[in-house]
C-alpha positions, -999 to 999 in steps of 0.1 A, spaced: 55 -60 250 64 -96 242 63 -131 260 94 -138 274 91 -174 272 78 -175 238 87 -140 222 47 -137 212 36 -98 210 10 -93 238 -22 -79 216 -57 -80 208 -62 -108 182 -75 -97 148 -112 -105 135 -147 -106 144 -152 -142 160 -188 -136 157 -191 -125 122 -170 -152 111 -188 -183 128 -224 -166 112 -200 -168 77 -198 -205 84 -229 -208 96 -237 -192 59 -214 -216 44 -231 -247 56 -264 -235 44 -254 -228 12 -235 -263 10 -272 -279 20 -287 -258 -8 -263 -268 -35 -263 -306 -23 -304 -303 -31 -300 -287 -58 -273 -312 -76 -296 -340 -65 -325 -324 -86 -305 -320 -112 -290 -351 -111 -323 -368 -109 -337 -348 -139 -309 -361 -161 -313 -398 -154 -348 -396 -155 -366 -407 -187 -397 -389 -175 -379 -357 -180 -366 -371 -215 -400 -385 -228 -410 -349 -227 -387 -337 -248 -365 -319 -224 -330 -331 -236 -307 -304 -239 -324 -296 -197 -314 -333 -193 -276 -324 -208 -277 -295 -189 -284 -310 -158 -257 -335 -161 -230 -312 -168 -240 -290 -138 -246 -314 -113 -215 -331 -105 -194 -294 -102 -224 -280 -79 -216 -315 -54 -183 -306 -56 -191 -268 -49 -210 -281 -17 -182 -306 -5 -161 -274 -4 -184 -248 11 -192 -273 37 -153 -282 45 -147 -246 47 -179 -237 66 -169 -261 93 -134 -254 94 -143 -212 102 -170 -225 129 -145 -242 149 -119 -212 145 -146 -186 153 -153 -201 183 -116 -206 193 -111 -167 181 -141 -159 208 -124 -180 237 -92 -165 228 -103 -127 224 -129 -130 252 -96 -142 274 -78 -111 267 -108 -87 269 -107 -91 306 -70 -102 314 -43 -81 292 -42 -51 314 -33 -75 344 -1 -93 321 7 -57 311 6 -46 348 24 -84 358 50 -72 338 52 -35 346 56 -47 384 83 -73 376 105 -47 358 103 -19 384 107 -48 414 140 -60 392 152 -20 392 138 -17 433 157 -50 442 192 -38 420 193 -2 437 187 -17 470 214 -44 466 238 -13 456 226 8 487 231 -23 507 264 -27 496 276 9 501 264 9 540 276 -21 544 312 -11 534 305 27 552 300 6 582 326 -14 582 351 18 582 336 36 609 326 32 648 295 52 641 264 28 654 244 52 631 263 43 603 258 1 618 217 12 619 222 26 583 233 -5 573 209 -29 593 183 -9 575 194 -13 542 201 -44 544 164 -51 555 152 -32 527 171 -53 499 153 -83 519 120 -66 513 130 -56 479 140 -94 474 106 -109 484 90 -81 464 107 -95 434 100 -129 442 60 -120 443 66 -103 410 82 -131 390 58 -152 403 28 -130 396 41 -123 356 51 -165 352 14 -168 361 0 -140 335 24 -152 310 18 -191 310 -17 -183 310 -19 -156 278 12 -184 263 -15 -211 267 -43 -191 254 -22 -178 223 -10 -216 216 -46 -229 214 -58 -204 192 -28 -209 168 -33 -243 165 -72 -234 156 -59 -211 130 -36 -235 113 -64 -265 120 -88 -240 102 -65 -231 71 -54 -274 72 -92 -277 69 -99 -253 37 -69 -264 23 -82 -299 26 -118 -289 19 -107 -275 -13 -85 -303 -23 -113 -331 -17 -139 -312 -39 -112 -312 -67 -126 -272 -81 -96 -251 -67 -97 -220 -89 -72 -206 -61 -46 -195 -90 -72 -178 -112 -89 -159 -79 -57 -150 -71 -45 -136 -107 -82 -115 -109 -75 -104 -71 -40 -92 -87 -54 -75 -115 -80 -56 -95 -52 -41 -72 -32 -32 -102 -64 -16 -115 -71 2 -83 -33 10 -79 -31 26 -114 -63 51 -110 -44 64 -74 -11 67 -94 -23 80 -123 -39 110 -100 -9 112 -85 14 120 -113 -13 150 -118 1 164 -90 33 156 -85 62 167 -109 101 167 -112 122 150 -97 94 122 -90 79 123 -127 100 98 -141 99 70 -115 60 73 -114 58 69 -150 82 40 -148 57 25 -119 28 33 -142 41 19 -171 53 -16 -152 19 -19 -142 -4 -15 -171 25 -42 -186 15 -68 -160 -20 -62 -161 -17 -67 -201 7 -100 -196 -16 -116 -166 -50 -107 -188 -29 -125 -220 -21 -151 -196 -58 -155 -187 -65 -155 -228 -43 -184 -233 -63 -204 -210 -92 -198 -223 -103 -170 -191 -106 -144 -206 -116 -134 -244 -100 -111 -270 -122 -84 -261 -100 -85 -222 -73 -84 -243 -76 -56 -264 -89 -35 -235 -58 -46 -213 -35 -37 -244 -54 -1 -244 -38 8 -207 -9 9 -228 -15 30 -254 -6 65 -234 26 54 -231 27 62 -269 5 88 -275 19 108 -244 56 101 -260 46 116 -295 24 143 -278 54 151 -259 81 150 -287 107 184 -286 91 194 -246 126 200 -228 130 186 -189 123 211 -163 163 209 -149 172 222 -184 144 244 -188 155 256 -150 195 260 -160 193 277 -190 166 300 -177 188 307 -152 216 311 -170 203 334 -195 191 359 -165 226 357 -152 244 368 -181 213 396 -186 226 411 -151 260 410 -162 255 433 -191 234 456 -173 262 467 -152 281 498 -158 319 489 -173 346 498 -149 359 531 -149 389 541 -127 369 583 -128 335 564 -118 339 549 -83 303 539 -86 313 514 -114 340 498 -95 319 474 -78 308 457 -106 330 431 -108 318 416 -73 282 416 -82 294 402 -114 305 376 -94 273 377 -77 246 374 -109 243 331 -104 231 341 -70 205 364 -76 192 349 -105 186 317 -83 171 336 -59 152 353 -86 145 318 -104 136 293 -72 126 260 -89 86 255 -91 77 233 -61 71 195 -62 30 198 -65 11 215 -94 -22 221 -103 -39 184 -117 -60 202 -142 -31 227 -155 -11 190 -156 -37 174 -177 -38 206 -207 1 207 -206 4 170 -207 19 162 -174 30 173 -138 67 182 -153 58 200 -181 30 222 -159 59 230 -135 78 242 -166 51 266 -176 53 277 -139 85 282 -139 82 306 -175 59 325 -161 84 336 -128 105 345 -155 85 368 -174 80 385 -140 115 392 -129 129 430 -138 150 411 -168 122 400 -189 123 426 -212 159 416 -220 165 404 -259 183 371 -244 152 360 -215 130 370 -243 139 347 -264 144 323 -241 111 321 -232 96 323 -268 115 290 -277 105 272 -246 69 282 -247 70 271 -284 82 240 -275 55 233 -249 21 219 -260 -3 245 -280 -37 248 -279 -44 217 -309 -16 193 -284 -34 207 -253 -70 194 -263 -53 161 -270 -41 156 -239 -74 161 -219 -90 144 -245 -66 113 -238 -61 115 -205 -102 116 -201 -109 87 -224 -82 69 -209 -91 73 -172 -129 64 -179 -116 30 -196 -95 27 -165 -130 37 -142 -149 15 -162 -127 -17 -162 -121 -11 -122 -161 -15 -122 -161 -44 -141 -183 -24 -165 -160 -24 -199 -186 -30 -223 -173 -63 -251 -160 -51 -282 -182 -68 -308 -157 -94 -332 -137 -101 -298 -163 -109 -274 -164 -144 -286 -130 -151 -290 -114 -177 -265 -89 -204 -264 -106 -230 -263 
């Protein structure tokens, strides 16, 4: 349901006004703290009683650290003030709706059904009117005396309606208005918070804020492609593969700005390294719609030459042609195509979700009455021999586990530094 003078949705507004005025209310303290604190400091590196007792490098310290914890407070106190006057505007606003949005809804409910009431009494109106202008029948005149009365009352209805829904919706318009004015006063306010203490970092949060969703968005994908195969397989590994990229170029990014240190980098570049080792541990594995075509293919042509040749004395045989005709079918219906979702473990050994839905799908085949035949035999042996053995197997849980826990550990933020790396940053 929307404003029809403004188009605004009619809803709860978002947020906790309370928790965000005590969050400026935090702000402001903090600001006070940090203003006291970069006055001692300043104070202990101009003073030459600190100095006379040796205390230089405190005194150095001190007037490096100063100066950015001042600016620190000029912008936690901007932004502390700027949420307390939205909070309280978020209060007026959601207190407003708490105990009037049921009565707009109901303003407006009223007005639509007293527009359908007036427009079907204005039609019945119409049709005794033009009944009673044909006929000599005074009930037929009464009938349309008393419709006509009712599209009066169905007229002043409306009237009461629109009136009672202009009301409602000037008021909730009103209310809306001032509190988005106190949102974009409050976001004017950071913005300018932020600009007068001269430390935005805004890029940089955002690039880590990035970075940590890619991070979280990998681990869920990652789980994902465990479970679900063919035809999905390659677009999630395309997704995968796009993402540890990005997290690689923003962490390089970071590097070249001296945010981030080698050892960042080299554990970024390491989100990359499956996309290798999973290619070479996957060299000569066949796709699952070829594995599935000529599976099926070879079943069909082992029904075919278990049927009896034609033989004009043999009526028995003189069907074969048809289900000749028949074999794609029921090796299709012998063969259905493993489902979407497999088994994340048996995904892991075999190396993915596709290649797990292949073994699935070898295994249907060795159970179907034409598994003994010399042609399905053999097409089985060759596939199975071209799937991962027990030496490829181990390699894949062992890289898909050490992988996943670098993954775990970075999404922690507990990747420990690679000694040789740690210290090495643009400066």
């Amino acid at each position: 349901m929307r404003s029809p003078n403004t188009g605004v949705e009619l809803r709860q507004l978002d947020g906790t006004a309370a928790d965000i005025v005590t969050r400026a209310t935090a702000l402001k303290a903090l600001a006070t703290r940090m203003e006291t604190t970069a006055t001692h400091l300043k104070n202990i590196g101009s003073s030459s009683i600190h100095k006379s007792k040796g205390t230089d490098k405190l005194a150095e310290m001190a007037n490096e650290t100063y100066a950015d914890l001042a600016d620190a407070a000029v912008r936690y106190r901007g932004t502390g003030t700027a949420l307390a006057t939205y909070g309280e505007a978020l209060d007026v606003a959601q207190t407003w709706l708490r105990a009037n949005i049921d009565d707009v809804e109901r303003a407006e409910n009223s007005y639509q059904t007293a527009l359908a009431d007036k427009a079907e009494a204005d039609h019945l109106s119409l049709l005794a009117g033009m009944r009673a202008q044909g006929s000599d029948d005074d009930a037929d005149a009464r009938a349309a005396t008393r419709a006509d009365s009712a599209a009066e009352d169905a007229a002043t209805s409306l009237q009461t309606a629109t009136n009672d829904r202009t009301t409602m919706w000037q008021a909730f318009d009103g209310v809306f208005e001032t509190w988005s004015e106190a949102y974009d006063d409050a976001v004017d306010g950071i913005e300018s918070a932020i600009e007068t203490a001269g430390n935005n970092d805004g890029f940089w949060e955002f690039v880590d804020d990035v970075l940590q969703v890619i991070a979280i968005v990998l681990v869920v994908l990652s789980v994902i492609a465990l479970v679900i195969g063919a035809p999905l397989t390659g677009l999630l590994a395309g997704i995968i593969f796009a993402l540890a990229a990005a997290s690689f170029l923003l962490t390089t990014l970071k590097f070249a700005y001296g945010r981030a240190s080698l050892s960042d980098v080299a554990w970024s570049a390491v989100g990359l390294l499956p996309f290798g080792v999973g290619k070479l541990l996957a060299r000569g594995v066949p796709t699952l719609a070829t594995v599935v075509q000529g599976g099926r293919g070879v079943v069909t042509a082992a029904i075919r030459a278990g049927l009896p040749r034609v033989s004009l004395l043999r009526p028995t045989t003189w069907v074969s042609p048809v289900r000749s005709l028949f074999a794609p079918v029921r090796s299709w219906l012998a063969l259905p195509k493993p489902g979407m979702f497999t088994n994340p473990f048996a995904a892991i050994r075999m190396g993915g979700a596709e290649t797990s839905q292949i073994s699935t799908f070898l295994n249907t085949m060795r159970g179907t009455p034409w598994a003994t035949n010399p042609g399905v035999q053999q097409f089985i042996s060759s596939t199975t021999a071209a799937l991962p053995g027990g030496i490829r197997q181990a390699a894949n849980v062992i890289t898909w586990g050490g992988f996943s826990t670098v993954d775990l550990l970075g999404l922690a933020n507990m990747q420990p530094q690679i000694p040789g790396l740690r210290d090495v940053r643009v400066g």
